[in-house]
mmCIF file of the N, C-alpha and C atoms, coordinates in Angstrom:
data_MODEL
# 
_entry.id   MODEL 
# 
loop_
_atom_site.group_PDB 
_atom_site.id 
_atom_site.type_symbol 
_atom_site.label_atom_id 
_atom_site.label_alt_id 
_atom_site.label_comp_id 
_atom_site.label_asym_id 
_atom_site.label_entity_id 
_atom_site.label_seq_id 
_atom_site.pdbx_PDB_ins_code 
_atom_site.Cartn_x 
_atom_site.Cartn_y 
_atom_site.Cartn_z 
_atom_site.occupancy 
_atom_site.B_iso_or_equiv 
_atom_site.pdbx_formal_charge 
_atom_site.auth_seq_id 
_atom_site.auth_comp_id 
_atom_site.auth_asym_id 
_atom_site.auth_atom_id 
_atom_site.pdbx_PDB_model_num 
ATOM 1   N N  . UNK A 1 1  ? 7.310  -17.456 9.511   1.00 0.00 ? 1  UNK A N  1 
ATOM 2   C CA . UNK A 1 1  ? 7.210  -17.325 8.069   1.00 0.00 ? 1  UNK A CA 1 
ATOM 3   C C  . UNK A 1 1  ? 8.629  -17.271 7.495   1.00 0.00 ? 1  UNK A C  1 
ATOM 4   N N  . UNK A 1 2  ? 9.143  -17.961 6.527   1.00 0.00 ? 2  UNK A N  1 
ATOM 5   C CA . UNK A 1 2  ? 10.366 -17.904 5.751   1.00 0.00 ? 2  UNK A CA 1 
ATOM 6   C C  . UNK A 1 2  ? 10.139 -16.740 5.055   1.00 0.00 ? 2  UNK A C  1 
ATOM 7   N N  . UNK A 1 3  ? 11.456 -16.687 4.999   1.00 0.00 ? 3  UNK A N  1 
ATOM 8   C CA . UNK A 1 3  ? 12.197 -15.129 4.394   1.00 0.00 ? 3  UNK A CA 1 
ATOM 9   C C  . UNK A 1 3  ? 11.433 -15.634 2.584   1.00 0.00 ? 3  UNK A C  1 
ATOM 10  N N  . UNK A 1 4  ? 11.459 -16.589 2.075   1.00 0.00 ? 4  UNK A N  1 
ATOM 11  C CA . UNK A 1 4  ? 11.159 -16.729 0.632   1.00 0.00 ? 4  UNK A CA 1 
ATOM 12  C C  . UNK A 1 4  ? 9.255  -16.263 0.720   1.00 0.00 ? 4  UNK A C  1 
ATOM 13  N N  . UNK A 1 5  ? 8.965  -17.006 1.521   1.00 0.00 ? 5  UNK A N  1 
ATOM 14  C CA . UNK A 1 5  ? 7.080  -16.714 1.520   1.00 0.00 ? 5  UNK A CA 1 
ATOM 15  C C  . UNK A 1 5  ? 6.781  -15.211 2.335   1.00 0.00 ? 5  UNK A C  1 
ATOM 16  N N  . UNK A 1 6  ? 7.713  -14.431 2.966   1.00 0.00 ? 6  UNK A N  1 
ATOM 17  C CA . UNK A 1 6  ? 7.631  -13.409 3.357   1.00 0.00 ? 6  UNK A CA 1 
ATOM 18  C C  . UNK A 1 6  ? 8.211  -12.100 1.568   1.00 0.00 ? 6  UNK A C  1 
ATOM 19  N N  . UNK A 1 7  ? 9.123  -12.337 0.999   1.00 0.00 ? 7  UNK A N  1 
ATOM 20  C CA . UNK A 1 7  ? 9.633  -12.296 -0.172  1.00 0.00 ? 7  UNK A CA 1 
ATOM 21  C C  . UNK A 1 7  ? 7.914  -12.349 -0.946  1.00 0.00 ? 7  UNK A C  1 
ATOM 22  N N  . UNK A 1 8  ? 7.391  -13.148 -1.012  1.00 0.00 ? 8  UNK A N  1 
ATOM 23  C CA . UNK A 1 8  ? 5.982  -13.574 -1.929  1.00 0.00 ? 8  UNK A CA 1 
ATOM 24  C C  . UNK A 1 8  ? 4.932  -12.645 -1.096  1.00 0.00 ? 8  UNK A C  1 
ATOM 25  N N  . UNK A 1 9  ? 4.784  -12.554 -0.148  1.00 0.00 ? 9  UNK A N  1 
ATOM 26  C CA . UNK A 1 9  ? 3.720  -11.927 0.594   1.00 0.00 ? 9  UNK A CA 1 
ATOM 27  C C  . UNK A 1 9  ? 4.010  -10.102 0.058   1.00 0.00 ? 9  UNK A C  1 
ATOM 28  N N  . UNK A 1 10 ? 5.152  -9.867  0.134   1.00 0.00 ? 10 UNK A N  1 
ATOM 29  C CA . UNK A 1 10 ? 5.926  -8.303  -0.007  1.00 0.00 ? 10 UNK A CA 1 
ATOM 30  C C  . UNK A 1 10 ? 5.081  -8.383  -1.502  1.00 0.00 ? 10 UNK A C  1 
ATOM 31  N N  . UNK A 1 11 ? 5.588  -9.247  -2.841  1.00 0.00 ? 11 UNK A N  1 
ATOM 32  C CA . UNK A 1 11 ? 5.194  -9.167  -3.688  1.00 0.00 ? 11 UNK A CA 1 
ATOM 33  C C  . UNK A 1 11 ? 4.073  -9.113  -4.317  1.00 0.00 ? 11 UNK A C  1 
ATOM 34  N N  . UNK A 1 12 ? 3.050  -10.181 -3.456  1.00 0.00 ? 12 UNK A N  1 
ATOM 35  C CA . UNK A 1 12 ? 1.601  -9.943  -3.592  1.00 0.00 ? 12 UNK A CA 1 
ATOM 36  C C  . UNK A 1 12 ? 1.229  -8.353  -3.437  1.00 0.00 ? 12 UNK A C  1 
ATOM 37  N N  . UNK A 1 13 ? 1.846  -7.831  -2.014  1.00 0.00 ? 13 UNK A N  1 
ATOM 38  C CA . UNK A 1 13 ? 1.338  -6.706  -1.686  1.00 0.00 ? 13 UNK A CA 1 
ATOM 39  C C  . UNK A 1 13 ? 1.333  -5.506  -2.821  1.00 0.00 ? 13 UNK A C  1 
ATOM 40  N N  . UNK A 1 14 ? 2.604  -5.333  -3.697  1.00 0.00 ? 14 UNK A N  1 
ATOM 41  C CA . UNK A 1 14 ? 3.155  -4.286  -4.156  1.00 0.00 ? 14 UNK A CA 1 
ATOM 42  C C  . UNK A 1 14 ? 1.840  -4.614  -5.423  1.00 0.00 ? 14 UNK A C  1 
ATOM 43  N N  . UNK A 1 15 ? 2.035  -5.911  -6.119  1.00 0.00 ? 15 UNK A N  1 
ATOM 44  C CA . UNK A 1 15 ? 1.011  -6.092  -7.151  1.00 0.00 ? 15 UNK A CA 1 
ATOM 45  C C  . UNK A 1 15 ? -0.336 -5.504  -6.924  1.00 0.00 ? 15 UNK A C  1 
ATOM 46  N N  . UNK A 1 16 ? -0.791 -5.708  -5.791  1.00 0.00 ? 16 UNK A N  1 
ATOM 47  C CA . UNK A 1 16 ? -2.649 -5.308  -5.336  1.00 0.00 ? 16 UNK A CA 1 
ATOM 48  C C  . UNK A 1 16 ? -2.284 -3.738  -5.134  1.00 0.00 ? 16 UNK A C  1 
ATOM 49  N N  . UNK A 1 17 ? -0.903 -3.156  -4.681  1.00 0.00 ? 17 UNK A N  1 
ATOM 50  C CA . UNK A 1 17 ? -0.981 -1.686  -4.605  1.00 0.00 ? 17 UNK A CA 1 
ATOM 51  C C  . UNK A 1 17 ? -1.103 -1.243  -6.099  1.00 0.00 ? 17 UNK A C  1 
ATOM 52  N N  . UNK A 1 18 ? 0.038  -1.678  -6.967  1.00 0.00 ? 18 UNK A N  1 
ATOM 53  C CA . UNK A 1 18 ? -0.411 -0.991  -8.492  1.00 0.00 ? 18 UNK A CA 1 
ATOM 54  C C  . UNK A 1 18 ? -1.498 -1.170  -8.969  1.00 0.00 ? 18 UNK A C  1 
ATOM 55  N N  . UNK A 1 19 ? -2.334 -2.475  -8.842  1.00 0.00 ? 19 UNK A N  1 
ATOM 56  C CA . UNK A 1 19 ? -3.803 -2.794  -9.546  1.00 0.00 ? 19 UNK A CA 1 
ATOM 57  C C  . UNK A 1 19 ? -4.574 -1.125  -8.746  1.00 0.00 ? 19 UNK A C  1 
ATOM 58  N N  . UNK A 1 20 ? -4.528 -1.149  -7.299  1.00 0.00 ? 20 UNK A N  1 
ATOM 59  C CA . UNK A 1 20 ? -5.570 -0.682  -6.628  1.00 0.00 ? 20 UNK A CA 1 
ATOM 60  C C  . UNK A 1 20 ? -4.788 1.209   -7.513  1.00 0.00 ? 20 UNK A C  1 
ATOM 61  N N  . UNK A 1 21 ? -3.718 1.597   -7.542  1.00 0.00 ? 21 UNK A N  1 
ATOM 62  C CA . UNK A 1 21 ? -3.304 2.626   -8.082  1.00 0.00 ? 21 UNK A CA 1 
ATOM 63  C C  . UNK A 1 21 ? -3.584 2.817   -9.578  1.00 0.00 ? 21 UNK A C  1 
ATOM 64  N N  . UNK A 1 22 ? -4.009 2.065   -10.035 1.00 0.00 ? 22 UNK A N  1 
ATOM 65  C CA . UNK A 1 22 ? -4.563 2.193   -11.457 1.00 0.00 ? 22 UNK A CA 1 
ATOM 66  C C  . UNK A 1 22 ? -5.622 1.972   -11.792 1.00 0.00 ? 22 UNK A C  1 
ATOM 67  N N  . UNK A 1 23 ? -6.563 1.631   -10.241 1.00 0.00 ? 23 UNK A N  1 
ATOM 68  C CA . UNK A 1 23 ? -7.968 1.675   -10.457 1.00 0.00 ? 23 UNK A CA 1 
ATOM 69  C C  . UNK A 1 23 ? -7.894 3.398   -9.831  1.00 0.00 ? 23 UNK A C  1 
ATOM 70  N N  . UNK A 1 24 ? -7.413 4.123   -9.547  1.00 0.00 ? 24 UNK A N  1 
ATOM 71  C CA . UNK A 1 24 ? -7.214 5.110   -8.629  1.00 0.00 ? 24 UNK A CA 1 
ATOM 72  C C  . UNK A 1 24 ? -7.899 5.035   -6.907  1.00 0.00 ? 24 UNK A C  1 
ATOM 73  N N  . UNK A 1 25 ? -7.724 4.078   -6.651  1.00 0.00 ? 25 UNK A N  1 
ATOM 74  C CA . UNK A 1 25 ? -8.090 4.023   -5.395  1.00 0.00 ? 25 UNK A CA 1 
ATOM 75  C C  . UNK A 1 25 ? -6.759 4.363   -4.271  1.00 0.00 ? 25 UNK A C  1 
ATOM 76  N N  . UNK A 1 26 ? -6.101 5.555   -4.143  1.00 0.00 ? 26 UNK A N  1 
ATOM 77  C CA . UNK A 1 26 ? -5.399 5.648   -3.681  1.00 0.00 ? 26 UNK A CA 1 
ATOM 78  C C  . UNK A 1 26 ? -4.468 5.486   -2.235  1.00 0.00 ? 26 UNK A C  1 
ATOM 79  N N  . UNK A 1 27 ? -6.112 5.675   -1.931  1.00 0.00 ? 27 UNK A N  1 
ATOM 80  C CA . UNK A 1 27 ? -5.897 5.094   -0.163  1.00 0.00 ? 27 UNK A CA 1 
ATOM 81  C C  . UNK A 1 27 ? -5.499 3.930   -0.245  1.00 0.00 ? 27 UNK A C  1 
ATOM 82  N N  . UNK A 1 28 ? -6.057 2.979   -0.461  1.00 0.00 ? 28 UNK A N  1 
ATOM 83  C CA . UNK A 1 28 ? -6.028 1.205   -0.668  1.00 0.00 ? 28 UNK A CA 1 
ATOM 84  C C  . UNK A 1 28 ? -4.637 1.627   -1.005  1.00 0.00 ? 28 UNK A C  1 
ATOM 85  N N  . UNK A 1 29 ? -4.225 1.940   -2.122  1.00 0.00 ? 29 UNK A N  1 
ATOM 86  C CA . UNK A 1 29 ? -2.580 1.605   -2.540  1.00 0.00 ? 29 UNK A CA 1 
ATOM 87  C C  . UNK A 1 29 ? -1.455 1.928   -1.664  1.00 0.00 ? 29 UNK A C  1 
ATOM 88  N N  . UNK A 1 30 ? -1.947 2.967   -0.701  1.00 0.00 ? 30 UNK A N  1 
ATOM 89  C CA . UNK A 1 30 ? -0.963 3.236   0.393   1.00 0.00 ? 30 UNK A CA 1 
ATOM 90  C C  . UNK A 1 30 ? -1.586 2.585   1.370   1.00 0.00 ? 30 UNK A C  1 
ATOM 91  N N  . UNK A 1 31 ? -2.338 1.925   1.684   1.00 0.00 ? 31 UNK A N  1 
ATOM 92  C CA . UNK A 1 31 ? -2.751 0.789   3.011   1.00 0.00 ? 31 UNK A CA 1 
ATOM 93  C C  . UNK A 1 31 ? -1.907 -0.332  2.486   1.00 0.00 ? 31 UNK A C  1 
ATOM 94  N N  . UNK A 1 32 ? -1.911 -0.527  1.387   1.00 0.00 ? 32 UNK A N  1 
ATOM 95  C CA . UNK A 1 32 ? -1.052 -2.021  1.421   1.00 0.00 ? 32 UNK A CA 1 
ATOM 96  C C  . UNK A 1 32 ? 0.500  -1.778  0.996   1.00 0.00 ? 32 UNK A C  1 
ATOM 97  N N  . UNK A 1 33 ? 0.942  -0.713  0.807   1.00 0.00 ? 33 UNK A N  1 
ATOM 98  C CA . UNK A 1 33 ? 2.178  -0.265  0.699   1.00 0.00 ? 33 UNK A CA 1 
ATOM 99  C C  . UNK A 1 33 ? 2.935  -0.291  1.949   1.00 0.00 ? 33 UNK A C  1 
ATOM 100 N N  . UNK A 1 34 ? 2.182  0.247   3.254   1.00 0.00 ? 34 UNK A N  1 
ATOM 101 C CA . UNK A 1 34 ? 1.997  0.337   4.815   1.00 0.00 ? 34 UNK A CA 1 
ATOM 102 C C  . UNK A 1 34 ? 2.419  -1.051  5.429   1.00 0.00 ? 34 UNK A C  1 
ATOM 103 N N  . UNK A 1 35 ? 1.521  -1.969  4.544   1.00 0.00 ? 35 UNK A N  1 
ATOM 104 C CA . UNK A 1 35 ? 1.523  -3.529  5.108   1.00 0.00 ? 35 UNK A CA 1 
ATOM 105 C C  . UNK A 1 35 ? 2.922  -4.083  4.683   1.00 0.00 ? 35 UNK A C  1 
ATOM 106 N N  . UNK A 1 36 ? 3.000  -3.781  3.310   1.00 0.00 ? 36 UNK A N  1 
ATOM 107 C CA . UNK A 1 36 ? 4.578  -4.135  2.446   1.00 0.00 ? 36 UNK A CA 1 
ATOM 108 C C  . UNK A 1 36 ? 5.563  -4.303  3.730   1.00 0.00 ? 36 UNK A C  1 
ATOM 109 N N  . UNK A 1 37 ? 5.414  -3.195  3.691   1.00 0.00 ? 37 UNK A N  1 
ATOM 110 C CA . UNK A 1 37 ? 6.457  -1.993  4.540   1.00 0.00 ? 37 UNK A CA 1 
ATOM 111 C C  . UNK A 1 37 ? 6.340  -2.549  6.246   1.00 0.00 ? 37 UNK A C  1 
ATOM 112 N N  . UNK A 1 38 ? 5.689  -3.310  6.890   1.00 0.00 ? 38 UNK A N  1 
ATOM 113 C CA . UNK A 1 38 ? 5.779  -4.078  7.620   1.00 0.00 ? 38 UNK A CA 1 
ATOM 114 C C  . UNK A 1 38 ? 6.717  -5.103  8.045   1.00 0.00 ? 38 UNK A C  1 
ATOM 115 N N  . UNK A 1 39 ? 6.435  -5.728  6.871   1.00 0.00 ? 39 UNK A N  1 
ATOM 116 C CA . UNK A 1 39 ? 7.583  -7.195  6.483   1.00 0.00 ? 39 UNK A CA 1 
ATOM 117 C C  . UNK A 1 39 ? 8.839  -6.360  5.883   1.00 0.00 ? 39 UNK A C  1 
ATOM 118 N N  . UNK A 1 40 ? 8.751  -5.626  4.913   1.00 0.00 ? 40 UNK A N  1 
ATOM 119 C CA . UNK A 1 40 ? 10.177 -5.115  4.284   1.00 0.00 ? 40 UNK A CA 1 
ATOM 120 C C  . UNK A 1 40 ? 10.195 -3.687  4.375   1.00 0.00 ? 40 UNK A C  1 
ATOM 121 N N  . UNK A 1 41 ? 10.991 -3.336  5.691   1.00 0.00 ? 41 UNK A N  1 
ATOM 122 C CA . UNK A 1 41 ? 10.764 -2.115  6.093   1.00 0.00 ? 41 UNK A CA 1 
ATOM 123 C C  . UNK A 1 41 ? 11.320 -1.225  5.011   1.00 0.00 ? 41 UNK A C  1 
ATOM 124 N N  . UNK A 1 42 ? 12.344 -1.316  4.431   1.00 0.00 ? 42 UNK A N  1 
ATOM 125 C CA . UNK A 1 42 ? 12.972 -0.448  3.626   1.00 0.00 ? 42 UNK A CA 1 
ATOM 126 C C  . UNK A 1 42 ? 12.625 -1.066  1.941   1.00 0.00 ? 42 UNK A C  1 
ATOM 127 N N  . UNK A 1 43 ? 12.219 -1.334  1.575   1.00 0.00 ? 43 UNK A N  1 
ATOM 128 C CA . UNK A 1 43 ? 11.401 -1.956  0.327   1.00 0.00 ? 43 UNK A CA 1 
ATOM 129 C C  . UNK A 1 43 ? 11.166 -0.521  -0.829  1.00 0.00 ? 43 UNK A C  1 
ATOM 130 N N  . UNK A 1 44 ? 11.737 -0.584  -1.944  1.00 0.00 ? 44 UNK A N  1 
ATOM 131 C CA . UNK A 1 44 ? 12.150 0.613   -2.383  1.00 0.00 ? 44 UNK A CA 1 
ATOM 132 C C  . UNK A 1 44 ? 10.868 0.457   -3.583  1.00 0.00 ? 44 UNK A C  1 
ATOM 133 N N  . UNK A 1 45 ? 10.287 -0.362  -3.701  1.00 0.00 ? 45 UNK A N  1 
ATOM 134 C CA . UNK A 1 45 ? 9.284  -0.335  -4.739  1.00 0.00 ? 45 UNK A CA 1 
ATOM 135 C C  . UNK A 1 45 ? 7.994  -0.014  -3.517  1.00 0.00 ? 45 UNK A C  1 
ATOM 136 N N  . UNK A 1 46 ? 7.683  -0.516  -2.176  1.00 0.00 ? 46 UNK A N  1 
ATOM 137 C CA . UNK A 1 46 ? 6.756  -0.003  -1.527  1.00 0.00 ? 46 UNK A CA 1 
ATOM 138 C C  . UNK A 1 46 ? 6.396  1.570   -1.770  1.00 0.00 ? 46 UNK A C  1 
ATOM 139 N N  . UNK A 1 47 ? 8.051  1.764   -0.932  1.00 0.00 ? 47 UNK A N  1 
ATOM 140 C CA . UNK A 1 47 ? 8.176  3.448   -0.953  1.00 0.00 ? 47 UNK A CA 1 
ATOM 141 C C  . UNK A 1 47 ? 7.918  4.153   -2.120  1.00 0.00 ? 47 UNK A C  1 
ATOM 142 N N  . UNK A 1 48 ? 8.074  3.636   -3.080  1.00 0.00 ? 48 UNK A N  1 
ATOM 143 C CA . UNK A 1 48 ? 8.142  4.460   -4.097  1.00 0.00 ? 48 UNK A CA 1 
ATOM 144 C C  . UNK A 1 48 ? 6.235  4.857   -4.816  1.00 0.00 ? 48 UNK A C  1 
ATOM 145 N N  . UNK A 1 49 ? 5.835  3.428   -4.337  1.00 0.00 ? 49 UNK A N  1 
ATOM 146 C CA . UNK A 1 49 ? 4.751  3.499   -5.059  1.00 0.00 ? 49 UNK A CA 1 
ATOM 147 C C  . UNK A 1 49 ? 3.926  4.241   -3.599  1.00 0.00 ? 49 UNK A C  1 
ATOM 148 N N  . UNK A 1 50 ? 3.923  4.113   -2.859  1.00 0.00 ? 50 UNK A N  1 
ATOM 149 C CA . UNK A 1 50 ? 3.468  4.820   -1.861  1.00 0.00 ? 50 UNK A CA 1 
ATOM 150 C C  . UNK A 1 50 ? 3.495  6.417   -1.980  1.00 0.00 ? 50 UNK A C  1 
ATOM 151 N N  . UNK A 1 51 ? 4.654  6.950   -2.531  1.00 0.00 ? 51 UNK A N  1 
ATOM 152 C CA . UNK A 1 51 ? 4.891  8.332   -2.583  1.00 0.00 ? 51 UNK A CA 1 
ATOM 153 C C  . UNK A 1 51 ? 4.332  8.705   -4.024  1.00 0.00 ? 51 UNK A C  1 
ATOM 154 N N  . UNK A 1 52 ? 4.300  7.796   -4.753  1.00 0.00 ? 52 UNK A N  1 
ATOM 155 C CA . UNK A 1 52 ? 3.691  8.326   -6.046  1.00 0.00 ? 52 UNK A CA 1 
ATOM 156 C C  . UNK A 1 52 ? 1.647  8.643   -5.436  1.00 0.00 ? 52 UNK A C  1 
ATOM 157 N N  . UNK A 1 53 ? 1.337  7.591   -4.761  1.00 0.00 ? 53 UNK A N  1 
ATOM 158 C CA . UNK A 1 53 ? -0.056 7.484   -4.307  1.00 0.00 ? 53 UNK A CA 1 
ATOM 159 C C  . UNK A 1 53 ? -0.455 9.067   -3.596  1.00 0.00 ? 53 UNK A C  1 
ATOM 160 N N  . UNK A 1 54 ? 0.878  9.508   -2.611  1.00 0.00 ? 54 UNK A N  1 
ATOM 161 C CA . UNK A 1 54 ? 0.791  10.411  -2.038  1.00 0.00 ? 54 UNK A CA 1 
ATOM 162 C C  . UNK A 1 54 ? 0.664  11.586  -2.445  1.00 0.00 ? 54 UNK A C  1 
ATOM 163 N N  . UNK A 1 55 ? 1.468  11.435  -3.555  1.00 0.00 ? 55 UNK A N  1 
ATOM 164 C CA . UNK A 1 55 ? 1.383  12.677  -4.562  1.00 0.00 ? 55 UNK A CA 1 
ATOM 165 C C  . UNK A 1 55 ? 0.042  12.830  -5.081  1.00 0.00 ? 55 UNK A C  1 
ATOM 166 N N  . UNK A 1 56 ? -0.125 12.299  -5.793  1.00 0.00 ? 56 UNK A N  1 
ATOM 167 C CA . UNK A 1 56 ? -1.781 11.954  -6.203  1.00 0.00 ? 56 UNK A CA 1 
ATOM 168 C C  . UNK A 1 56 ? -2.677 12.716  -5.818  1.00 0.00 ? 56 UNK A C  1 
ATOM 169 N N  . UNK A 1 57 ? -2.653 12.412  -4.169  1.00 0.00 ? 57 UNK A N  1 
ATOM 170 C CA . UNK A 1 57 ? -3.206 12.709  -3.596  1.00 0.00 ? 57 UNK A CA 1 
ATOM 171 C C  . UNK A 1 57 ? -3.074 14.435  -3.149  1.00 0.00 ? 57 UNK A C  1 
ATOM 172 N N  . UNK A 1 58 ? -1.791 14.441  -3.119  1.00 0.00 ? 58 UNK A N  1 
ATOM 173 C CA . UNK A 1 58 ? -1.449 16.170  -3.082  1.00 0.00 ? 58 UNK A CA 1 
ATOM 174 C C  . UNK A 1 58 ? -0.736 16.616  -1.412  1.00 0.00 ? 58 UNK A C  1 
ATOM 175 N N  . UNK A 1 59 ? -0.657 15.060  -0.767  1.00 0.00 ? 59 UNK A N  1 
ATOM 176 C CA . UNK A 1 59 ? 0.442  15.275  -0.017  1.00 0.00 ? 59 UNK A CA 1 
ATOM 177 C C  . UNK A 1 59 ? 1.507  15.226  -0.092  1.00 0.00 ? 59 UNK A C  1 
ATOM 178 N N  . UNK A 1 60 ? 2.096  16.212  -0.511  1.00 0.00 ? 60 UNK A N  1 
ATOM 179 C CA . UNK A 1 60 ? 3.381  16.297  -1.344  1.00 0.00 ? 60 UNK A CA 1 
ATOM 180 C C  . UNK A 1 60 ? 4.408  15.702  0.151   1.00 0.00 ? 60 UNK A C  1 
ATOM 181 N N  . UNK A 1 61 ? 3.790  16.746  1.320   1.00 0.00 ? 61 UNK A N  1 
ATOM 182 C CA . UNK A 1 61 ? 4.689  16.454  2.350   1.00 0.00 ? 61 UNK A CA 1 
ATOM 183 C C  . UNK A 1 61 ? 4.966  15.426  3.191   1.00 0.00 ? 61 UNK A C  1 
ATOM 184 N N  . UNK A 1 62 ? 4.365  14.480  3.250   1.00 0.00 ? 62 UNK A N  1 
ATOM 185 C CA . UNK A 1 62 ? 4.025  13.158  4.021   1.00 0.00 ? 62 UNK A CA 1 
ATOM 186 C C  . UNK A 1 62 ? 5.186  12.473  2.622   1.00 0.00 ? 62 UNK A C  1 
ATOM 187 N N  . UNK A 1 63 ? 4.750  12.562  1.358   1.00 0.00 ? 63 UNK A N  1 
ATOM 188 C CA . UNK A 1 63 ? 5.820  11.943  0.524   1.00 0.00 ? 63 UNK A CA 1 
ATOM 189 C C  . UNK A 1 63 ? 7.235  12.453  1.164   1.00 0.00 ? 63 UNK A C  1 
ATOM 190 N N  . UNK A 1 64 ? 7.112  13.438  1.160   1.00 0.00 ? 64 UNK A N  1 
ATOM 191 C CA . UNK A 1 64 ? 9.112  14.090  1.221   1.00 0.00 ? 64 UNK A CA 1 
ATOM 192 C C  . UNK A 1 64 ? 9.196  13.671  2.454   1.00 0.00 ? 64 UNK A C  1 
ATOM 193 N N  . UNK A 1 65 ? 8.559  12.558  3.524   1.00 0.00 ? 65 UNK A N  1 
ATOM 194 C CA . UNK A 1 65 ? 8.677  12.512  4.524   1.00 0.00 ? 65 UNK A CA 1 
ATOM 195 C C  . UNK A 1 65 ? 9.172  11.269  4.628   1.00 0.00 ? 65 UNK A C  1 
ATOM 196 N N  . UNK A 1 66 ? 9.268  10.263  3.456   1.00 0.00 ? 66 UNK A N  1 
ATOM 197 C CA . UNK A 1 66 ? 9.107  9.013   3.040   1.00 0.00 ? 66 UNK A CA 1 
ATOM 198 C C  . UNK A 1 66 ? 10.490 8.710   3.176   1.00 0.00 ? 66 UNK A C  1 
ATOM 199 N N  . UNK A 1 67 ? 11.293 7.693   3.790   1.00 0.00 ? 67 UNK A N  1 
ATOM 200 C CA . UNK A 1 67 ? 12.618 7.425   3.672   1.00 0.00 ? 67 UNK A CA 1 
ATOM 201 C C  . UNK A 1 67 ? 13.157 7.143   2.413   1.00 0.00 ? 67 UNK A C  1 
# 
């Protein structure tokens, strides 16, 4: 996979995490934050939206655990 369609795949992902985070489906938004985070390990919009999901959720600590 090229770095540009890997780039598009990251982006799809982050998009279906905010849709799925504003349907509040929170799990879903950190399953595909997970996947992000696969291809772009350090991906600062994954992480971020991941730790917001986490919060949410009220694992504060798994967030502060978040690079």
């Amino acid at each position: 996979m090229s770095k540009a369609s890997m780039a598009e795949r990251v982006e799809q992902l982050l998009q279906m995490a905010e849709d799925a985070m504003a349907e509040g489906e929170l799990e879903d938004a950190i399953s595909l934050c997970d996947q992000a985070l696969e291809t772009a390990k350090d991906d600062a919009d994954a992480l971020e939206i991941k730790a917001l999901a986490l919060g949410e959720l009220g694992d504060f600590e798994a967030a502060d655990e978040l690079p």
